[in-house]
C-alpha positions in Angstrom: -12.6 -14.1 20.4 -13.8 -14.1 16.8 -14.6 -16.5 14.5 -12.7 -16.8 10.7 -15.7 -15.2 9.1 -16.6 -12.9 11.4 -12.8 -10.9 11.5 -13.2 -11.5 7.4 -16.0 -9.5 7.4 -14.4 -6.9 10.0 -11.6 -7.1 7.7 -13.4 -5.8 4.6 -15.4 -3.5 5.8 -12.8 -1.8 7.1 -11.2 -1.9 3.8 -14.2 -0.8 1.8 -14.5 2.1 4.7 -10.9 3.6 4.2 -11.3 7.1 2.9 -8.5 6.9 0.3 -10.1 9.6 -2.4 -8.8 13.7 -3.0 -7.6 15.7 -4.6 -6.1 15.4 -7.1 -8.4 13.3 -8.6 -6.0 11.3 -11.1 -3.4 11.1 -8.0 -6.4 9.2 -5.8 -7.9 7.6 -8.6 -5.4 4.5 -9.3 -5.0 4.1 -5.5 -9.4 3.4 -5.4 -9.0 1.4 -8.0 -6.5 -0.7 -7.1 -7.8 -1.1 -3.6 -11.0 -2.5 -4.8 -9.5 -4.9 -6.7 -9.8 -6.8 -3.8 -7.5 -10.3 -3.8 -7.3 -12.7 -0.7 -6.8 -9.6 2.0 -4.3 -12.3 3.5 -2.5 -10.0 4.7 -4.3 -8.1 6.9 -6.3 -11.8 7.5 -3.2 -12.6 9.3 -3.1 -9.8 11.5 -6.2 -10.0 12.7 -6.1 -13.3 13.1 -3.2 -13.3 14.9 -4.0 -10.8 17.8 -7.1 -13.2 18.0 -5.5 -15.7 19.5 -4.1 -13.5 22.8 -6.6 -10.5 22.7 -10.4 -10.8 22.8 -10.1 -7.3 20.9 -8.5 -8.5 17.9 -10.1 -5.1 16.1 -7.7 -2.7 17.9 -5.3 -4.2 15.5 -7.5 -3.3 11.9 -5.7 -0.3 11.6 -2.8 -2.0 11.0 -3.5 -4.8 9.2 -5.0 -2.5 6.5 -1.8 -0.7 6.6 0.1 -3.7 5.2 -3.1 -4.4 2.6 -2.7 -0.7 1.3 1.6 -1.2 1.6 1.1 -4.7 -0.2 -0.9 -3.0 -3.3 1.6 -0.3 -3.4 4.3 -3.0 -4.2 2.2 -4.6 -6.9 1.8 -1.2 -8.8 5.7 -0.6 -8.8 6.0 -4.5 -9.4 4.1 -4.0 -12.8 6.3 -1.0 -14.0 9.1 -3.3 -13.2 7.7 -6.1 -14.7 6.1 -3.9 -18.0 2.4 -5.9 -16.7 -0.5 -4.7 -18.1 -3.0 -6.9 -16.2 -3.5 -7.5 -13.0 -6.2 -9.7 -11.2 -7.4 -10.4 -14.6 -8.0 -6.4 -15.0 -5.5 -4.1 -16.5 -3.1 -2.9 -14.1 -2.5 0.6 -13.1 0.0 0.9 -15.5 -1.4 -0.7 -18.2 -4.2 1.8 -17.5 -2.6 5.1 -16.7 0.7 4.2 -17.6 4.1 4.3 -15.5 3.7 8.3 -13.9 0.7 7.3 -11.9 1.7 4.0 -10.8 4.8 5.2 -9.7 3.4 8.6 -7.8 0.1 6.7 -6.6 2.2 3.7 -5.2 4.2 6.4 -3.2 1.4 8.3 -1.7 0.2 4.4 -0.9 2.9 3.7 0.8 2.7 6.9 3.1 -0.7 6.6 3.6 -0.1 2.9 5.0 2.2 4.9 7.8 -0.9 7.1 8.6 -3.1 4.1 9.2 -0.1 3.0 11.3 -0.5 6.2 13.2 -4.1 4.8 14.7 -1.9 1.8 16.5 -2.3 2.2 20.2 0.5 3.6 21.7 2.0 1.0 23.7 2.8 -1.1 20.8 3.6 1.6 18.1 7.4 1.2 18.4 7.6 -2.5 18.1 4.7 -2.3 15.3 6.7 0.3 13.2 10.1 -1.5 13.9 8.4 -4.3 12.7 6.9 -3.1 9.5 10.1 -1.3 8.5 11.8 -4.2 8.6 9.5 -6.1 6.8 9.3 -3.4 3.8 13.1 -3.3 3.3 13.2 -7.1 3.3 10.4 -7.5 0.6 12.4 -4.1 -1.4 15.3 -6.6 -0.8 13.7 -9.9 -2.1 12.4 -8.1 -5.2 15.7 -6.6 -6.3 17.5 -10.0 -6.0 14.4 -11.5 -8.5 14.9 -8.9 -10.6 18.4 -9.6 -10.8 17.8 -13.4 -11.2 16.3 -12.7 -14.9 19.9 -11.7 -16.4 21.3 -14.7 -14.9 21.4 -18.5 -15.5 23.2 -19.9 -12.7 20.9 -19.2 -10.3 20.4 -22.5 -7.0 17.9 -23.3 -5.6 18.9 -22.1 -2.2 19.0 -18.6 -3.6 15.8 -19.1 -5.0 13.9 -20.1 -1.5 16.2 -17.1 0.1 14.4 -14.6 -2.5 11.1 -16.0 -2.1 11.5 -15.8 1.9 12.3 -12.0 1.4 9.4 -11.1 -1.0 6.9 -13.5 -0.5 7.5 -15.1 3.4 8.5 -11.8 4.9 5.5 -9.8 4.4 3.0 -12.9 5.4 5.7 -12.9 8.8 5.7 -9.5 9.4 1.5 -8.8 9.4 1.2 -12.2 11.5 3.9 -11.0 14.4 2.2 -7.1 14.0 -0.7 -8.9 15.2 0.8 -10.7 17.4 2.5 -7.6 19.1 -0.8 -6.1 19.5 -2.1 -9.0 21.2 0.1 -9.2 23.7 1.9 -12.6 22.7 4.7 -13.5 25.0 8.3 -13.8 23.1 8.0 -17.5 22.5 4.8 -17.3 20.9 5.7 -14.9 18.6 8.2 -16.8 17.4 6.3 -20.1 16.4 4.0 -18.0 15.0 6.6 -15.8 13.0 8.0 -19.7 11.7 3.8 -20.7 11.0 4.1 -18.1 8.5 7.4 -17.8 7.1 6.5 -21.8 6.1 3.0 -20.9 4.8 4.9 -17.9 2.7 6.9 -20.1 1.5 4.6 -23.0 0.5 2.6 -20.2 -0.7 4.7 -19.0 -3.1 5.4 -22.3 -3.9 2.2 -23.3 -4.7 1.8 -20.5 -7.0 5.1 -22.2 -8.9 2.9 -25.0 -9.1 0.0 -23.5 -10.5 1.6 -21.4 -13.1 2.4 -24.4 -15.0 -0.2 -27.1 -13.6 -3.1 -25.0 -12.4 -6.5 -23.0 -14.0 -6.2 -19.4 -15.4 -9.5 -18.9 -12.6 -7.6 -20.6 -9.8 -3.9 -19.3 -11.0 -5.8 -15.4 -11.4 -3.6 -15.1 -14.5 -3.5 -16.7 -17.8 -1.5 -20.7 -17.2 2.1 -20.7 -18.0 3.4 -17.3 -18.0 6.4 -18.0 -15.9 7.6 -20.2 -18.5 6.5 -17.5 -21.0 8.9 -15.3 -19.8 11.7 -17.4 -18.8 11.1 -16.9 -15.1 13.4 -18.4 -12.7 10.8 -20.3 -10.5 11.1 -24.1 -7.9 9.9 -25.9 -11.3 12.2 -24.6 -13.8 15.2 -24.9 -11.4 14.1 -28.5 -10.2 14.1 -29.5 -13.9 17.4 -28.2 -14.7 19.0 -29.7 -11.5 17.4 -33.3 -12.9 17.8 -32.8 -16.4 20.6 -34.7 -18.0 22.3 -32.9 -20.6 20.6 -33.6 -23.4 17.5 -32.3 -21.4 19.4 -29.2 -20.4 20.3 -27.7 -23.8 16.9 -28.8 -24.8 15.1 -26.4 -22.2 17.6 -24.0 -22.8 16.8 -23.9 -26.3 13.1 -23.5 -25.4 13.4 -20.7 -23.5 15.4 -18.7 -25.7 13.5 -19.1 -28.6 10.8 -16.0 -28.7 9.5 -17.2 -31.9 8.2 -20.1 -30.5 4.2 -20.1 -30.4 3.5 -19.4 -26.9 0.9 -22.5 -26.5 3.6 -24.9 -27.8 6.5 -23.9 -25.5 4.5 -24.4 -22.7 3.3 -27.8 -23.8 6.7 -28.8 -24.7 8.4 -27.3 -21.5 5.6 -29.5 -19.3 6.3 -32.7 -21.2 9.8 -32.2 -19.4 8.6 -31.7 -16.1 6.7 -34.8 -16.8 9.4 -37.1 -17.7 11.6 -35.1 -14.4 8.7 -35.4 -12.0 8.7 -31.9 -11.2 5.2 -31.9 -10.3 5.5 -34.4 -7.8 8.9 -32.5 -6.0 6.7 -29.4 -6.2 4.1 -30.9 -4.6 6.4 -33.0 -2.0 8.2 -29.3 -1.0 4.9 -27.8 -0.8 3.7 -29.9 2.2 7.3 -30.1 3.8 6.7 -26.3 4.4 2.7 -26.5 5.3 3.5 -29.1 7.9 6.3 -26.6 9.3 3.5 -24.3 9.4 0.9 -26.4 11.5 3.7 -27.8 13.9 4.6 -24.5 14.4 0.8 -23.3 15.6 0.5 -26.6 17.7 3.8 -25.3 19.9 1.7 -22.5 20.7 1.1 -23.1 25.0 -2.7 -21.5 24.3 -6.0 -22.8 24.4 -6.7 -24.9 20.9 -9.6 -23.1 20.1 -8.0 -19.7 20.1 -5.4 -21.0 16.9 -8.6 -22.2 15.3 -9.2 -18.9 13.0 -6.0 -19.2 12.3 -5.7 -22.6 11.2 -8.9 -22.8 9.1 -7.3 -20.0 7.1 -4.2 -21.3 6.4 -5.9 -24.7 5.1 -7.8 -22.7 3.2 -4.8 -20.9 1.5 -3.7 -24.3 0.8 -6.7 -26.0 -0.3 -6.7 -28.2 2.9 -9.9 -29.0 4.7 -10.3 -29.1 8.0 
């Protein structure tokens, strides 16, 4: 069994030791660069982590969790042509630096090199580990399309909204944590209260983020403060405020987020003074450890010693800013 640090260090070295250069070099370039942007390696962290808790080999399953690191960057560079992002991580994205060819060609060959790390998964879990990844990546390709088509529409409940965020936040935090768990050897039951730990951390996860956007730091956040309001986003505090808001509220947000004249520091400003008088931050913050407390029930169903969920745990209170 390892300890938290010890599989993060496993963790990026690995990383740092995938051999992800060629020819050409402007095909291989944007896929170095985006891989040493580096970020929370969560991901994989939860893979690791995972087989941990039922395998004293918890490296067997490195391969692997890399594979969803490297499939999770490649859905950030398509993300930013989507999204027309120039900046990522606080450093301009691969297509605000090459432009929308290379992050589209670069994020393909990303996504088929994640199946050749898949390749090194020992054999007697490789089918449920690729039917388990597949899964996952048409889920999140699922989640993102129904985002995408959230921005042309106004209508859109909050039940929809926790259904997209399960797809392309929760899914992909699920599927690494039960990969791992596969290659562990967890018994059925175990895999799922650990694939419920992290479809609630997704969630509160994402949720968080929500939170951040609008009451967080541009160093904690990783992105300037208040861009979801910026760009009318649909997120948990803009809906919560227009399921509150009476009507007079209503057209009064509605007004703010359709004016694109507006300078940008005021509209936020003015849009948090809402939340304020709604108590959004307070819901936010109430849903946000209705979901964490999900999570940790979940991982104290698992029938295994305590100290083997330890790793685990410390990580997800981490994520959250919890402390042991």
């Amino acid at each position: 069994m390892y300890s938290l640090s010890e599989l993060q260090k496993s963790v990026a070295d690995y990383m740092n030791g995938l051999d992800v250069d060629g020819n050409p070099h402007s095909l291989y370039e944007p896929i170095v660069y985006s891989l040493a942007a580096g970020g929370k390696r969560l991901r994989p962290m939860l893979t690791v982590l995972a087989c941990n808790i039922f395998s004293d080999n918890a490296l067997v399953a490195l391969p692997a969790a890399a594979a969803l690191e490297v499939f999770h960057t490649f859905t950030l560079l398509h993300d930013d042509v989507m999204d027309n992002a120039t900046v990522r991580r606080g450093k301009p994205s691969v297509f605000g630096k090459w432009g929308t060819n290379a992050a589209l060609l670069s994020g393909d060959a990303m996504l088929i090199y994640s199946y050749r790390l898949l390749q090194q998964t020992p054999v007697e879990y490789l089918p449920a580990v690729l039917g388990c990844f597949n899964y996952t990546a048409l889920t999140v390709c699922e989640g993102q399309q129904v985002d995408m088509e959230f921005e042309k529409r106004h209508d859109v409940t909050m039940e929809e909204y926790m259904s997209m965020i399960d797809k392309k936040t929760a899914a992909l935090l699920a599927g690494a944590t039960m990969i791992g768990a596969i290659q562990g050897g967890a018994d059925p039951q175990s895999r799922r209260e650990l694939f419920t730990f992290a479809t609630e951390l997704g969630l509160a996860f994402q949720l968080q983020d929500d939170l951040l956007d609008a009451y967080g730091t541009e160093e904690k956040l990783g992105k300037p403060i208040g861009g979801d309001i910026l760009e009318g986003k649909k997120s948990f505090m803009v809906l919560t405020a227009f399921d509150r808001a009476d009507a007079a509220l209503r057209r009064q947000l509605h007004t703010l987020f359709g004016d694109a004249t507006m300078e940008p520091q005021r509209k936020i400003a003015e849009v948090l003074d809402i939340y304020d008088k709604l108590g959004v931050r307070a819901i936010a913050e109430a849903e946000i450890n209705a979901h964490f407390s999900k999570a940790m029930e979940a991982l104290d169903n698992l029938e295994v010693e305590p100290r083997r969920v330890e790793p685990l745990r410390e990580l997800a209170l981490g994520l959250l800013g919890r402390k042991n």
